[in-house]
N, C-alpha and C positions, 0 to 999 in steps of 0.2 A: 504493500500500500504506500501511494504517496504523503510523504508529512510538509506541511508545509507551518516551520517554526516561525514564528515571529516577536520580534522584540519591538520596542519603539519606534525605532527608527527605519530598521530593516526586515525582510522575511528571506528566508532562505527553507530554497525545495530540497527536500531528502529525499531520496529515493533513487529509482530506477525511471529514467524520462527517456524515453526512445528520441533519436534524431528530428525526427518528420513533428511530433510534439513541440520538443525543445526549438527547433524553425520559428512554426506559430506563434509562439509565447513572445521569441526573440522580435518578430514583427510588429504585433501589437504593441512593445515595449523599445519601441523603437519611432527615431522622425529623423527626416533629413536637413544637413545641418544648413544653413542657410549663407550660399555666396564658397558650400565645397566646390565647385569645379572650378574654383578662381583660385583655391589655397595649394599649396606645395602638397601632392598625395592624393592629388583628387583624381577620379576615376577618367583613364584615357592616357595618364602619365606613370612615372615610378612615383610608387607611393615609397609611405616610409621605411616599407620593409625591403624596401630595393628590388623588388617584381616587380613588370610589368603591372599593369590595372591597376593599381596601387588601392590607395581607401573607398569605397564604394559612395563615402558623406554620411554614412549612416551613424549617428550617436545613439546607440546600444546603454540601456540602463537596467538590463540582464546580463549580468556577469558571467562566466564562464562554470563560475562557480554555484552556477542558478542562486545566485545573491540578487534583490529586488529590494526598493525603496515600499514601505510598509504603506504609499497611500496607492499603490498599482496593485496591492491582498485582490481585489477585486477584480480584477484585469485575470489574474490567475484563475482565478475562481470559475471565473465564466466559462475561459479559457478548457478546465478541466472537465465541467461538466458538460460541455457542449459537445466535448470528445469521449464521453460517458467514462471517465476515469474516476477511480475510488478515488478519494483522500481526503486527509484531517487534519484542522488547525491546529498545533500546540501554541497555546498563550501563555507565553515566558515572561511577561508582563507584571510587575508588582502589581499587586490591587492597592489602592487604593483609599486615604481617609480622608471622606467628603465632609464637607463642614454643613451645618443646616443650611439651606439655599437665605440670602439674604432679599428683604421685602425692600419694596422702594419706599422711602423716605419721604417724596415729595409730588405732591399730586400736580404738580406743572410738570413733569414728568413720564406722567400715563401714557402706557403703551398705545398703540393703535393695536388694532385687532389685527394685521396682520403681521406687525412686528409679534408681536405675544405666539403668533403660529409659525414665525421662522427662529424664536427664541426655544419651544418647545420640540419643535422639528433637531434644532441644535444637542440639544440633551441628548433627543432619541440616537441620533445620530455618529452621537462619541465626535465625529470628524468630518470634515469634509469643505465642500466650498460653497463658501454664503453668495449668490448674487443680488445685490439692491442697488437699483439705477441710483444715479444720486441724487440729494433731496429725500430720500427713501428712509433717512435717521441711524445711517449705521453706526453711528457714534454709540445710538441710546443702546442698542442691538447687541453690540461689543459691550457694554456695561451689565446688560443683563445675563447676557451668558457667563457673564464673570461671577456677576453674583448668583446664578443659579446652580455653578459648579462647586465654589467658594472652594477652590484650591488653590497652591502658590500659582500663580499667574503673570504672565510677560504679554502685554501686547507693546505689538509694535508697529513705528509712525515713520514715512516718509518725512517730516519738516517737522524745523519747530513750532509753528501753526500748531501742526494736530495735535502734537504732545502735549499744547498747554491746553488748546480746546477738547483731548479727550481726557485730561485730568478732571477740570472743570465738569464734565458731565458726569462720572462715574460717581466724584464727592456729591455732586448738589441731589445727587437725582437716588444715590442708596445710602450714601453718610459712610462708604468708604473712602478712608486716607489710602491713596496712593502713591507710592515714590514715583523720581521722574530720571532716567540718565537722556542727557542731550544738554545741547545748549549752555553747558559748562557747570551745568548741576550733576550731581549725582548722588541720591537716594535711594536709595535699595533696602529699607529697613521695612517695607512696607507690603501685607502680605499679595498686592497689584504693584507691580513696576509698569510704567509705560516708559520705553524706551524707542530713541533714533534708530533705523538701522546703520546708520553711520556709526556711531557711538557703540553696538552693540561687532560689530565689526571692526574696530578699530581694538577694543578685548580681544579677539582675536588674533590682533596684529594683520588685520586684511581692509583693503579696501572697499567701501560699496557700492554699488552704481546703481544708477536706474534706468529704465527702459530707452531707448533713444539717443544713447551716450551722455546723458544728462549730468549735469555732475551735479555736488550738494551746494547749496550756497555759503553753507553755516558747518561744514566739516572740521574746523579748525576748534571752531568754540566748542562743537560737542566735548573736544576731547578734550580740553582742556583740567578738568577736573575729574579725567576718570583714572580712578584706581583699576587695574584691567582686572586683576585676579578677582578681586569681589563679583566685579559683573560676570565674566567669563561663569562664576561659579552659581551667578544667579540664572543665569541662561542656561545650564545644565541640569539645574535642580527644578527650574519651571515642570510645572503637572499639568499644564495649561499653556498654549500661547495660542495669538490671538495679531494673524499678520492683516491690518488694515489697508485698500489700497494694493492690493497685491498686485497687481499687473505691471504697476511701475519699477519693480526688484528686477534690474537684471537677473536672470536664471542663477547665475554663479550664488549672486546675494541671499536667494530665497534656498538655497543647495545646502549653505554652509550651515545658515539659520538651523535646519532640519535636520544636517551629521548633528549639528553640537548642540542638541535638544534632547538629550538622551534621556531624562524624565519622562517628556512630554506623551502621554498616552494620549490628550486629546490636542486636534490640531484643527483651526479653525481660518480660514483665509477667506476673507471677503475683497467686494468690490462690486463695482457698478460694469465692470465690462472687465470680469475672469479669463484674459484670451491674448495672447498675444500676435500679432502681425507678422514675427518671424516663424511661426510654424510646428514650434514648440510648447506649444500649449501641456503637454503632456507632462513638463517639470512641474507644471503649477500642481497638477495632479496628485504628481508622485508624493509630496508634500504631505498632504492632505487626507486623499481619497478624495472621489469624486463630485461633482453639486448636487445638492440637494433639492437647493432653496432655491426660486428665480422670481423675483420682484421687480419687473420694468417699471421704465420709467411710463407708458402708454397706460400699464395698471393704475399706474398711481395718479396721471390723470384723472383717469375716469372713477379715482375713488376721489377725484378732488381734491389732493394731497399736495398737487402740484398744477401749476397754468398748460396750458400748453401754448408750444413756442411756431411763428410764422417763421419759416427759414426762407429770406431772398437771397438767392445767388444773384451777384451783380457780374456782368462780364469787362475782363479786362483785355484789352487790346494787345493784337500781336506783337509781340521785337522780337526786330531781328536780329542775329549776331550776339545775341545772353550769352555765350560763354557753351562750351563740352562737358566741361565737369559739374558734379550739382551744386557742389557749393558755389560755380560762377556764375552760372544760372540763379542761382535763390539768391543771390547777393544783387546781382543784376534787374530781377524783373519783380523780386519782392522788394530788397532791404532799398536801393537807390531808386527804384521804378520813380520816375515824380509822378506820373500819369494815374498807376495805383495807389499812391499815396495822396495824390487828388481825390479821386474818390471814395476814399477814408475818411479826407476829411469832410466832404460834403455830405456822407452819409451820417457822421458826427454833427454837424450843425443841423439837417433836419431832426434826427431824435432830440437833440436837444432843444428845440425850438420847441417841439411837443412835450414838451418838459420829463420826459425819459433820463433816467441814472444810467450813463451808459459804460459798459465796460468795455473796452480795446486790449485783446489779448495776441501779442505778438512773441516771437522765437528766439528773436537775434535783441541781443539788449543796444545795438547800434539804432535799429529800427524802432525800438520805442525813442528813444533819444529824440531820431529824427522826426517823430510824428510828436511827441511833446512842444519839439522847439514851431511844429507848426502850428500848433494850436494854444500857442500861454495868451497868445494875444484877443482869441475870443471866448476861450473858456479858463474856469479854476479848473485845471488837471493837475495831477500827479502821475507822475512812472515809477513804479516798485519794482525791483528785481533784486535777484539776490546778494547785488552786491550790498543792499541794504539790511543796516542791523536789524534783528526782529523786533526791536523795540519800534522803530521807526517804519515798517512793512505795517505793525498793527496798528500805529498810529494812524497811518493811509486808510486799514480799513475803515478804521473808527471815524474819520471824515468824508467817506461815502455813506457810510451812515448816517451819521446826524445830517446830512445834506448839505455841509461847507465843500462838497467839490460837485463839478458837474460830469466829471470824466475820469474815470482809472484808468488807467495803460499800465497792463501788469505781462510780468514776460511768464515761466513754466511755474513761475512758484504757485500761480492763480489754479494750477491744474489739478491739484487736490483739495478736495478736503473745505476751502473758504467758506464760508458760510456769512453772504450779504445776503438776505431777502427781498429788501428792498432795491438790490438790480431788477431792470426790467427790458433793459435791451444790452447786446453782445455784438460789436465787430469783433469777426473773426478774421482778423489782417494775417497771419501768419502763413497761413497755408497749412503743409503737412499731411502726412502718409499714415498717419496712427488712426485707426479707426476708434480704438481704444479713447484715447485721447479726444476725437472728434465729440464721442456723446459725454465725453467728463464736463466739457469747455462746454457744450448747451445748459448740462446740468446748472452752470454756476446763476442761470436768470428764468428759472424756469420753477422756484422757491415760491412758494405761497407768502401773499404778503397783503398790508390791507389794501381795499380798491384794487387790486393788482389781479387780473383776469386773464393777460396772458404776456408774452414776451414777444419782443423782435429782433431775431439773428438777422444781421448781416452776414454774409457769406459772397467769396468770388471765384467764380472759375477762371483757372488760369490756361490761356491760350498759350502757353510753350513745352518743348517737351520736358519729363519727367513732372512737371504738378497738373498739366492737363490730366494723367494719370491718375494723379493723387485730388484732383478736385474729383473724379469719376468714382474714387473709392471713397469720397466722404458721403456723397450725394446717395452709395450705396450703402451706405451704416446707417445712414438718418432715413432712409426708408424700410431700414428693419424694425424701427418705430412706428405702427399706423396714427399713433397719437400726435406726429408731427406736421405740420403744415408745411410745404416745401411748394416757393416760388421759384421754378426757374424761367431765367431770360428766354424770348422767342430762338435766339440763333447763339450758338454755343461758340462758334467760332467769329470771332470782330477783328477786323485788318484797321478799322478805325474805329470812332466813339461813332455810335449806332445817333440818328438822328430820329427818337423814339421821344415821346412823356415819360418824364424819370417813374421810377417804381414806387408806388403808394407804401413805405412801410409803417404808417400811422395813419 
């Protein structure tokens, strides 16, 4: 008979696995890696091993050793019985001392009815992957599985944004004290840690990155106060973690997290868009175990939770001679374009004429720069990016807030997690290939607010190559949403500025 042991972190098959078996398993547990036939060993060349045909691209997360990451148990499983094969789990797993589930404290707090059904799904669940569009409350969601498990607990935050706004929600909302490591704090006395992945990586002596080659803004200060061994030891002894935002972890990030989790019998990974664009969805998986829970943002619409948002694409005119490579292309027809950034700003002065809070969220922090210096002289704007201390990012939000600015211009930091209600309109000046990303950046104006009934994206399709691409691939994410409204222009393709009635986006 087949055994398949498992520990926290990892399962390994015992047994006797025939070839043709061992194949299948290895497939399903396998993706190809993305930009192999461009690397040294990719298939057509000598690979590493000095043969012909060399690597095939395939990253294999079935070892030779039939060793398997404990959130793909299920992958096996199927795997086995589909092939009518006997076999038994052994759970080499500590059990476990649950503490009584903790009640909420504060009735501004009260679940919705379906966060209560993706909190109790969670428990059933032991593991796996949360999805809720965002606006959907995963803050509150993360606080209650914490307190419903009531064991040591690690969750963990792309920025310092989330760290301090998911400390903020866990205390107010069930009256636990939680420590914080990031931002040059470091508390760990407390039986909930929310920690950086930066910070929590840098214990490691590792770097961490995020999706898109993104770097941290705030990586220096995490670490500045961290004692590595205490955390290193509080990330091991977690019975709980709790990765928010997951899509944004480079693969490596979310990998390490997981080896050096070796407590962690339960593992929980949320997010509003669980998937990534290179192909490898499968890591987030392995993590985990599988989704469970899926909460769109088109549900939550139509529970009235959230407005729904009008998407107009505007089209931008051809140039010619952008550049070969993509960064001279994006530099050329996004970041200098005058022509596009004309029509940013005109699209800026009508929402704001309609008295719209409007957000502009750009890539390149040269491009916010240059769309700030064109707009100080008819609007209160501000541009946030990460070269700004967090003291001074919050400060920004806090004056779209109370209504002393008329325009934010934030670069990638704006892409998690903020939480302004009162936006109600979004240019999307940036571009970009992340679909992932695509529905994060609707998310941030699409927030239930008072009077506030629905939102206005701007959006532009870009007429050159490689974003004509990526405007095609956003326009197809935002229609995986039926709750979305989406205007496009009559003709997709403009050699000049179209001699049309501009676009009603109010």
């Amino acid at each position: 008979m087949i055994r398949i042991i498992i520990d926290n972190v990892n399962c390994k098959i015992d047994g006797p696995l025939d070839s043709s078996t061992f194949s299948k398993l290895d497939k399903m547990m396998s993706y190809d890696h993305p930009g192999y036939m461009f690397m040294k060993g990719g298939k057509g060349g000598y690979g590493l091993s000095g043969k012909y045909g060399g690597w095939d691209g395939k990253v294999r997360l079935l070892s030779k050793t039939m060793r398997f990451p404990i959130g793909l148990l299920s992958i096996a499983e199927e795997m086995l019985k589909d092939n009518n094969i006997i076999y038994e789990v052994i759970d080499t797993r500590p059990k476990l001392k649950y503490g009584k589930p903790i009640l909420l404290k504060n009735d501004d707090f009260k679940l919705r009815p379906y966060q209560k059904k993706v909190v109790k799904a969670a428990k059933n669940a032991g593991s796996g992957i949360i999805k809720v569009a965002t606006g959907g409350g995963k803050s509150l969601i993360i606080a209650s599985i914490a307190a419903k498990y009531n064991i040591p607990t690690v969750i963990y935050v792309i920025g310092i944004e989330l760290l301090h706004q998911m400390k903020k929600t866990i205390e107010e909302a069930y009256g636990i004290e939680c420590g914080i490591v990031g931002g040059g704090e470091c508390d760990i006395s407390k039986p909930i840690t929310i920690m950086t992945i930066w910070s929590a990586a840098a214990a490691f002596n590792k770097k961490a990155k995020i999706a898109d080659n993104d770097t941290t803004q705030d990586s220096a200060s995490h670490v500045k106060a961290l004692n590595k061994a205490i955390v290193r030891e509080k990330v091991q002894n977690a019975q709980l973690f709790i990765f928010d935002e997951c899509q944004y972890a480079a693969s490596e990030t979310l990998q390490f997290i997981h080896r050096a989790s070796v407590s962690a019998k339960h593992r929980f990974l949320l997010s509003g868009t669980p998937w990534r664009d290179t192909g490898d969805d499968i890591l987030i998986e392995a993590v985990s175990g599988p989704r469970f829970c899926d909460v769109n943002a088109t549900k939550l619409i139509s529970l009235d939770y959230l407005v729904p948002p009008d998407i107009h694409f505007v089209n931008v005119p051809v140039m010619r001679g952008v550049g070969k490579t993509y960064h001279e292309v994006y530099k050329n027809y996004v970041v200098e374009n005058e022509d596009r950034n004309n029509l940013i700003l005109k699209a800026t002065r009508k929402l704001v004429k309609a008295g719209k809070k409007v957000l502009i969220l750009v890539v390149r922090v040269q491009h916010g720069k240059a769309l700030q210096e064109m707009m100080e002289e008819d609007f209160s704007v501000k541009f946030l990016d990460g070269a700004k201390s967090a003291k001074n990012r919050l400060e920004g939000i806090q004056e779209m807030r109370d209504g002393k600015l008329q325009v934010l211009i934030a670069s990638k930091i704006f892409d998690q997690g903020i939480d302004i209600p009162e936006l109600d309109a979004l240019i999307l000046a940036g571009s970009g290939k992340s679909s992932g990303r695509a529905l994060q950046r609707i998310g941030r104006v699409i927030r239930k607010a008072p009077n506030k009934t629905k939102a206005i994206v701007v959006e532009f399709f870009d007429n050159c190559k490689y974003l004509r691409d990526h405007s095609e691939a956003r326009i197809k994410v935002y229609k995986s949403e039926p709750g979305f409204n989406i205007k496009m222009p009559k003709n997709k393709v403009l050699h000049s500025y179209p001699k049309r009635e501009p676009i009603k986006w109010v």
